[in-house]
DSSP file (Angstrom, degrees, kcal/mol; ACC not computed):
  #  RESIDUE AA STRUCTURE BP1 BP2  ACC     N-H-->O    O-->H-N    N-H-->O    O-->H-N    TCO  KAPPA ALPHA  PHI   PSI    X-CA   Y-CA   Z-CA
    1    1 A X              0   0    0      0, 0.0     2,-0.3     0, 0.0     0, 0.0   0.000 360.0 360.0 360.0 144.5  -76.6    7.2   83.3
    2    2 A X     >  -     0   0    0      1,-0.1     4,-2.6     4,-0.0     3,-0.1  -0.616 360.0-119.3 -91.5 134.3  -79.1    7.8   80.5
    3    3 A X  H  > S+     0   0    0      1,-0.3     4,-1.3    -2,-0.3    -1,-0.1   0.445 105.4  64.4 -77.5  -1.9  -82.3    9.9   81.8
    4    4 A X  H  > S+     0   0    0      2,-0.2     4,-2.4     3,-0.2    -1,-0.3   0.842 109.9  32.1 -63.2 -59.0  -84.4    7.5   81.0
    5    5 A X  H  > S+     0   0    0      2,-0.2     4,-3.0     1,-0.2    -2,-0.2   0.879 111.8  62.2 -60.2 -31.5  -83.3    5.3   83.0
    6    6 A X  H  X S+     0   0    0     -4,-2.6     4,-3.0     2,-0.2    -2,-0.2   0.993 110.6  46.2 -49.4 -70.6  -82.4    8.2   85.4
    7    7 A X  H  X S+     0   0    0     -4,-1.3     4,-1.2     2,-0.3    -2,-0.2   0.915 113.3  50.0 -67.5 -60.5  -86.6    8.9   85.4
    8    8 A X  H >X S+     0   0    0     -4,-2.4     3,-2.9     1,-0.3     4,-0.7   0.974 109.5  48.6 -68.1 -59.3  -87.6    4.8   85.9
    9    9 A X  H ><>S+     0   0    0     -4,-3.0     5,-1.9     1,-0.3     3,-1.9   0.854 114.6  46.6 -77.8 -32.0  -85.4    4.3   88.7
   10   10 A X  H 3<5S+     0   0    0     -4,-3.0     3,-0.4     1,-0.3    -1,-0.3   0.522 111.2  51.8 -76.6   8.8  -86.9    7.7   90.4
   11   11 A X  H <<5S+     0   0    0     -3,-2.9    -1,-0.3    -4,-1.2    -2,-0.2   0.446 107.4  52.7 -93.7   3.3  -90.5    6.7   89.7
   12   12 A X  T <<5S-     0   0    0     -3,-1.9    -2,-0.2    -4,-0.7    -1,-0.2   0.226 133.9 -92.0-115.2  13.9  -89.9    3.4   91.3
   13   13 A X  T   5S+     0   0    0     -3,-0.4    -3,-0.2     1,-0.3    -4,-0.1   0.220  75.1 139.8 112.5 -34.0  -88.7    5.2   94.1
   14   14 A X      < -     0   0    0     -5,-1.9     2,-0.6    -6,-0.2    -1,-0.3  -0.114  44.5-140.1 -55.6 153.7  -84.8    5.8   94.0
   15   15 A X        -     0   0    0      2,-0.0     2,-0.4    -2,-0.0    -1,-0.1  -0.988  28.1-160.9-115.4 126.3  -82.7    8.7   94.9
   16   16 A X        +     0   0    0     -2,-0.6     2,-0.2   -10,-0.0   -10,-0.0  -0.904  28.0 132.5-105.7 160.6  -80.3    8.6   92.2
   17   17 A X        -     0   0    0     -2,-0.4     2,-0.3     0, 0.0     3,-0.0  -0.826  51.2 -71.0-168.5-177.7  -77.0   10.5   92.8
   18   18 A X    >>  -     0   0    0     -2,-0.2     4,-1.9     1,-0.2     3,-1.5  -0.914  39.7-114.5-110.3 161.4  -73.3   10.5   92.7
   19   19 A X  H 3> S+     0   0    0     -2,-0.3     4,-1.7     1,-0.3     6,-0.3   0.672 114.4  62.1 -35.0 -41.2  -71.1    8.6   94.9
   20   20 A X  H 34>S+     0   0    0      1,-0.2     5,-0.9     2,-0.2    -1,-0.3   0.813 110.0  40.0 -57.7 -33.0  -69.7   11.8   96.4
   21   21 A X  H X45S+     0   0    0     -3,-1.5     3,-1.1     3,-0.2    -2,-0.2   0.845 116.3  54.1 -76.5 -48.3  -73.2   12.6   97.6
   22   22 A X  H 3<5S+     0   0    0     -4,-1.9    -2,-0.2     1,-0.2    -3,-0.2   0.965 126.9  18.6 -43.2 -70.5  -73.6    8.6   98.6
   23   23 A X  T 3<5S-     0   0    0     -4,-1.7    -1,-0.2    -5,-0.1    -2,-0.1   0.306 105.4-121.9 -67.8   1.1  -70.5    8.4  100.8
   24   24 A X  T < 5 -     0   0    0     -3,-1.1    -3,-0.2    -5,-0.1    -4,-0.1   0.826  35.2-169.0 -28.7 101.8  -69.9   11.8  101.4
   25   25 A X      < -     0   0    0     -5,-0.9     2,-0.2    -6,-0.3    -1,-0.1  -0.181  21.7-123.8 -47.9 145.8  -67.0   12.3  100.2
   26   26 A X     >  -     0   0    0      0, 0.0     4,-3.6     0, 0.0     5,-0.3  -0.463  40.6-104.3-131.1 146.7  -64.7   15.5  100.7
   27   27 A X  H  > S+     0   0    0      2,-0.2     4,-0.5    -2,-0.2    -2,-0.1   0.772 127.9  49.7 -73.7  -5.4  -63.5   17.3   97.2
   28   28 A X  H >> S+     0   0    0      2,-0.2     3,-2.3     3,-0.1     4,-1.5   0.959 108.4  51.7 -93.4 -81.7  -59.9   15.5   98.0
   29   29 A X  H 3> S+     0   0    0      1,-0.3     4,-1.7     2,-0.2     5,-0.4   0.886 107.4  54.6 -33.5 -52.5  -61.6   12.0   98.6
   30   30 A X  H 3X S+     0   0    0     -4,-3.6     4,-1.2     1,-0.2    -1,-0.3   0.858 101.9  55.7 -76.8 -11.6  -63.5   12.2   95.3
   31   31 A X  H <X S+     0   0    0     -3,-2.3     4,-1.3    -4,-0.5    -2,-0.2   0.914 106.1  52.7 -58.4 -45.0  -60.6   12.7   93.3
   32   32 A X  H  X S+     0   0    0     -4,-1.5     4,-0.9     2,-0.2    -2,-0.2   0.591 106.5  46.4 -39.9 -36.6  -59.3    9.9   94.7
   33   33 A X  H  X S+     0   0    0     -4,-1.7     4,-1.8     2,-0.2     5,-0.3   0.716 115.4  52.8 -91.8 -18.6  -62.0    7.6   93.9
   34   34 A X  H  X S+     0   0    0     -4,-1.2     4,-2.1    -5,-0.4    -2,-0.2   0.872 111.5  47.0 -64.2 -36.0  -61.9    9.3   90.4
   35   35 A X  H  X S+     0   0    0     -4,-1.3     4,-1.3     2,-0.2    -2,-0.2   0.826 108.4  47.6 -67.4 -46.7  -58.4    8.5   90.2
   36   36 A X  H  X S+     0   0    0     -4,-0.9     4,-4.4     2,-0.2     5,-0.4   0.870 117.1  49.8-147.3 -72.8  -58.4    4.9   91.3
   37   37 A X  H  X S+     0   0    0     -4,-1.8     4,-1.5     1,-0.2    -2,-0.2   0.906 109.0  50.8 -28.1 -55.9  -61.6    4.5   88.5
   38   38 A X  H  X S+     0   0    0     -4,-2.1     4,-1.7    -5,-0.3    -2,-0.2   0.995 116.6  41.8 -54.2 -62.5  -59.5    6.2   85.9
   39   39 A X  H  X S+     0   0    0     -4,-1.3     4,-2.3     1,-0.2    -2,-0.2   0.912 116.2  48.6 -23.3 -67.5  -56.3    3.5   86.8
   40   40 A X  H  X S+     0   0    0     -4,-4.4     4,-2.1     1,-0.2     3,-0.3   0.961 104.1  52.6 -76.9 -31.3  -58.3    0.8   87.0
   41   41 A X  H  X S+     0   0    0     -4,-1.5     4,-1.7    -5,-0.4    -1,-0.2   0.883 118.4  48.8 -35.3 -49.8  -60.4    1.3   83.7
   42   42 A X  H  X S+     0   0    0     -4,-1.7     4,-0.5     1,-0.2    -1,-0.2   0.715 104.9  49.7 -70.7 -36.9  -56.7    1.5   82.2
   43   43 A X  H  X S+     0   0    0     -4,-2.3     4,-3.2    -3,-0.3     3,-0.3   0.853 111.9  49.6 -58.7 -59.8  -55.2   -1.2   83.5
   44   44 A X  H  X S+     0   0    0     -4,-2.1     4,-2.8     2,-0.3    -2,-0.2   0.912 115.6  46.4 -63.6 -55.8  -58.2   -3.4   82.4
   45   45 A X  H  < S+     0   0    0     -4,-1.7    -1,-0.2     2,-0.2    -2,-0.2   0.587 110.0  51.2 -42.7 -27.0  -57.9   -1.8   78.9
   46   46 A X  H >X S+     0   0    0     -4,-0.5     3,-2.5    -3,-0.3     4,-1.9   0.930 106.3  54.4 -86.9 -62.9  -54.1   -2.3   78.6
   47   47 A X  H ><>S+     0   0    0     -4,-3.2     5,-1.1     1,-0.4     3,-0.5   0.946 115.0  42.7 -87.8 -43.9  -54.2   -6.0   79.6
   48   48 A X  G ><5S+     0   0    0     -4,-2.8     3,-0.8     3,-0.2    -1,-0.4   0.690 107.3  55.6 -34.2 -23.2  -56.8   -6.5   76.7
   49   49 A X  G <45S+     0   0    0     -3,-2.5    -1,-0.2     1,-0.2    -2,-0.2   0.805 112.0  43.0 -81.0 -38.3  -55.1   -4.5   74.4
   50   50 A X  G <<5S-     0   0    0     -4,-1.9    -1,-0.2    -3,-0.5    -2,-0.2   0.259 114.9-115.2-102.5  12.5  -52.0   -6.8   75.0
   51   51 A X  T < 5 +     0   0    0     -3,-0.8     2,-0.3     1,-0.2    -3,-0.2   0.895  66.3 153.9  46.1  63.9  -54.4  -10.3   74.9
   52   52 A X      < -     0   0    0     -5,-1.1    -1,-0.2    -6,-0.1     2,-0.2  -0.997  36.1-153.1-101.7 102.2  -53.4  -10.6   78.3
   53   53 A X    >>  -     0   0    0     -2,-0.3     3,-5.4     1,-0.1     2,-1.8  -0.686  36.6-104.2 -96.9 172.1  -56.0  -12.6   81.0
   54   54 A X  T 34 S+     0   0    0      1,-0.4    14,-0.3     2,-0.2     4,-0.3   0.174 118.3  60.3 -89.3  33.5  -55.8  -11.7   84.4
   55   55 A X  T 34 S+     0   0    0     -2,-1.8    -1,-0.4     2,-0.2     8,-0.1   0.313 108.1  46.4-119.6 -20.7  -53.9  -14.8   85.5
   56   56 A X  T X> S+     0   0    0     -3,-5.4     3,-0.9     2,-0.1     4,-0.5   0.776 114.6  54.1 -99.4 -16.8  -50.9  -13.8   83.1
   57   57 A X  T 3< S+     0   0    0     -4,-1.3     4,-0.5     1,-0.2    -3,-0.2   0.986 109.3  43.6 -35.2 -67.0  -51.4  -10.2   84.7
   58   58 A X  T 34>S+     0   0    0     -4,-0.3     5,-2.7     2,-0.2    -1,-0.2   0.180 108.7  57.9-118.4  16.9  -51.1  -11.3   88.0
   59   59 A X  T X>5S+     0   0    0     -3,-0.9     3,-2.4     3,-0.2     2,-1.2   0.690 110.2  47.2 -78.1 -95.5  -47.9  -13.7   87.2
   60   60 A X  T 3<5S+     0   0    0     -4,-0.5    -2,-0.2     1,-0.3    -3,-0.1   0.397 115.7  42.3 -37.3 -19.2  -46.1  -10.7   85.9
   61   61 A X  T 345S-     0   0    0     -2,-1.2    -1,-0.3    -4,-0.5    -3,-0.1   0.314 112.1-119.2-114.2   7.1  -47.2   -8.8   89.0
   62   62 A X  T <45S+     0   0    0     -3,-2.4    -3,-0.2    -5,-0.2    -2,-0.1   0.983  79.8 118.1  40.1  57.2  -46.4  -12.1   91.6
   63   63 A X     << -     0   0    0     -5,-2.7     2,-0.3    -4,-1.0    -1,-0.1  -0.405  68.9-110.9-133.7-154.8  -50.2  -11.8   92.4
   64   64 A X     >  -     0   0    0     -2,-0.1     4,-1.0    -3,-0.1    -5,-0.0  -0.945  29.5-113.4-143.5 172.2  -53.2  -13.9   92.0
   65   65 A X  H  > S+     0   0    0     -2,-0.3     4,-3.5     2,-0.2     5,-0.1   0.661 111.5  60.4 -83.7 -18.8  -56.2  -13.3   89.6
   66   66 A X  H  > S+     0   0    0      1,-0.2     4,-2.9     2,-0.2    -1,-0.2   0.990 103.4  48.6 -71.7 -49.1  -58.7  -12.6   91.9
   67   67 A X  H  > S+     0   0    0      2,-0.2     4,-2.3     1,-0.2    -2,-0.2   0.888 115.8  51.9 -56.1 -37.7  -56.6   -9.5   93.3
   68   68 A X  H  X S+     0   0    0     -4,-1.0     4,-3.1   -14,-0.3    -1,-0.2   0.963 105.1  55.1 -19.1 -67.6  -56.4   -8.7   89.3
   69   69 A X  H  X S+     0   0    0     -4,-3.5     4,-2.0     2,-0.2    -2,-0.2   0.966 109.8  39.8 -52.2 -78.7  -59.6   -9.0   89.3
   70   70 A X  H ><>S+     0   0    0     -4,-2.9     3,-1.9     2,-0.2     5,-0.6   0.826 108.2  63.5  -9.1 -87.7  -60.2   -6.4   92.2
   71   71 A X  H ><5S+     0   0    0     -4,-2.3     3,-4.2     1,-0.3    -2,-0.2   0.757 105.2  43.6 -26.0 -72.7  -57.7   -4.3   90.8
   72   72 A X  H 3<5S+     0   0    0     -4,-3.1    -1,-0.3     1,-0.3    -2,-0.2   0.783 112.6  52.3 -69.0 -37.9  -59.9   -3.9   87.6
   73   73 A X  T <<5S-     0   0    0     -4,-2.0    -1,-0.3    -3,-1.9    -2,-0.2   0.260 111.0-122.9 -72.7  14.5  -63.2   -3.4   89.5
   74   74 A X  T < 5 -     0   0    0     -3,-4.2     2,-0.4    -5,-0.2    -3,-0.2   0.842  36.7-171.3  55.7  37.0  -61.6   -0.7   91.6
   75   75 A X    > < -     0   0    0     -5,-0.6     3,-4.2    -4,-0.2    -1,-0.2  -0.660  34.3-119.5 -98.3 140.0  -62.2   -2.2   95.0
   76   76 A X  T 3  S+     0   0    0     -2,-0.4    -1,-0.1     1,-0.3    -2,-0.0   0.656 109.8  68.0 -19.8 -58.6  -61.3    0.2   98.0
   77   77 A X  T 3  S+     0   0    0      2,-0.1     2,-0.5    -7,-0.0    -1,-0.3   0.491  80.5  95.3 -66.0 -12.0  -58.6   -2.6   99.1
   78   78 A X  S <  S-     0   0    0     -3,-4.2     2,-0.2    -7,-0.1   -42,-0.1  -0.645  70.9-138.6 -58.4 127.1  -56.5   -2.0   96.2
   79   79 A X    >>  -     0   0    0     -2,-0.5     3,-2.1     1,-0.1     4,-1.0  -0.731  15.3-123.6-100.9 152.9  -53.9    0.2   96.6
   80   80 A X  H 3> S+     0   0    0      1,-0.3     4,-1.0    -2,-0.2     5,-0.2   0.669 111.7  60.9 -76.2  -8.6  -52.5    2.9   94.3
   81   81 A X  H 3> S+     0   0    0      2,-0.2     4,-0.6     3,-0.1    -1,-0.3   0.541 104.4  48.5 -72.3   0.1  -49.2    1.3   94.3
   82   82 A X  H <> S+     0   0    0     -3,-2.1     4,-1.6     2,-0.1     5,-0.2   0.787 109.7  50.5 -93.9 -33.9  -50.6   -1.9   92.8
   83   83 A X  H  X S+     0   0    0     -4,-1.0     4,-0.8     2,-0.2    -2,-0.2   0.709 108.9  50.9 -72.9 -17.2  -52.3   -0.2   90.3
   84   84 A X  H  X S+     0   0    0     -4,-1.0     4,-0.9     2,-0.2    -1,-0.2   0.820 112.0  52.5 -76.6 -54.4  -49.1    1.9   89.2
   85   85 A X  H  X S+     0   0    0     -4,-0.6     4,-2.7     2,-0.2    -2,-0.2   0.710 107.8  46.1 -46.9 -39.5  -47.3   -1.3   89.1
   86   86 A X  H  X S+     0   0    0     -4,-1.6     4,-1.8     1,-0.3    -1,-0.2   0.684 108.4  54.4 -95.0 -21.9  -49.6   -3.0   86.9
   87   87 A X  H  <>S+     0   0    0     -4,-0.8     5,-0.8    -5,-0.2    -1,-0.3   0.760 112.5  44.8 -70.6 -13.2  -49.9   -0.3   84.6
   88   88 A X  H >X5S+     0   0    0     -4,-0.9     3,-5.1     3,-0.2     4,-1.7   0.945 107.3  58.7 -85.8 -59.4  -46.2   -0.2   84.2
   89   89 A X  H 3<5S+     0   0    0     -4,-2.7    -2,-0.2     1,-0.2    -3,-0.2   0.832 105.3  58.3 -30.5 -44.7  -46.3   -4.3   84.0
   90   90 A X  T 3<5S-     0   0    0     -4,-1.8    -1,-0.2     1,-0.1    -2,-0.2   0.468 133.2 -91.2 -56.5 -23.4  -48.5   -3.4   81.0
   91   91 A X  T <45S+     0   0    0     -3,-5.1     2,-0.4     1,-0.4    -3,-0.2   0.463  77.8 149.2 117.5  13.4  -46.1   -1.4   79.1
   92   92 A X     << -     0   0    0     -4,-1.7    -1,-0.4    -5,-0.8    -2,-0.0  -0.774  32.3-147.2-104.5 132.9  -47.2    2.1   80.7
   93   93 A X     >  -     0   0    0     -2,-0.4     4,-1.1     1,-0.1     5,-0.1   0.069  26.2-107.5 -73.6-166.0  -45.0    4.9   81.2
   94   94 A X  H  > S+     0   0    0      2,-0.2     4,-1.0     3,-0.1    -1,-0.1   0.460 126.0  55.4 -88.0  11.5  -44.9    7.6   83.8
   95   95 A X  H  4 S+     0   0    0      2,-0.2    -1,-0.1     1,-0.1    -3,-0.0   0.782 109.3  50.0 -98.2 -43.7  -46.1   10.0   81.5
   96   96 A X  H  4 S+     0   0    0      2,-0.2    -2,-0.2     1,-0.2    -1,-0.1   0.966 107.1  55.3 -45.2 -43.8  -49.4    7.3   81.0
   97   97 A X  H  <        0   0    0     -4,-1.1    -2,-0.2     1,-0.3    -1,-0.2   0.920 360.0 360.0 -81.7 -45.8  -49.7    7.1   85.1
   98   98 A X     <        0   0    0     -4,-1.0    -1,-0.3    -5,-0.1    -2,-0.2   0.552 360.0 360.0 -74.0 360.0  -50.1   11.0   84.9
């Protein structure tokens, strides 16, 4: 976040912060949500890259597009085996996933 904007949202009142602070999170738990961010960011990028939308993603992955759709916004209820999967559907090695 840009400190301008950082400075309006605390004059209007806000505590801005990080999601580790928000949740608190444990230094093991915020890797995790860093990891899972990193994934899905990639995932999103890869199936653009490959003029993919997220209804031929989620054939190839015998899924539906709203769970795509999850997937790429990082929500909790994704799991990191879906996200492994779909970067592999995508053309990603295990040397990518690391």
């Amino acid at each position: 976040m840009d400190s301008a904007k950082r400075k309006k949202l605390e004059r209007a009142g806000w505590k801005v912060g990080s999601a580790r602070e928000f949740l608190g999170l444990s230094d093991q738990g915020a890797a995790l949500v860093e990891l899972k961010l990193a994934l899905s960011a990639t995932v999103r990028e890869r199936r653009r890259r490959n003029h993919l939308s997220q209804s031929a993603l989620a054939r190839r992955l015998g899924s539906s597009q709203s769970r795509v759709a999850k997937l790429e916004a990082a929500d909790p209820s994704v799991s990191l085996d879906l996200l492994f999967r779909s970067l592999i559907a995508l053309g990603g090695t295990g040397q990518d996933i690391a």
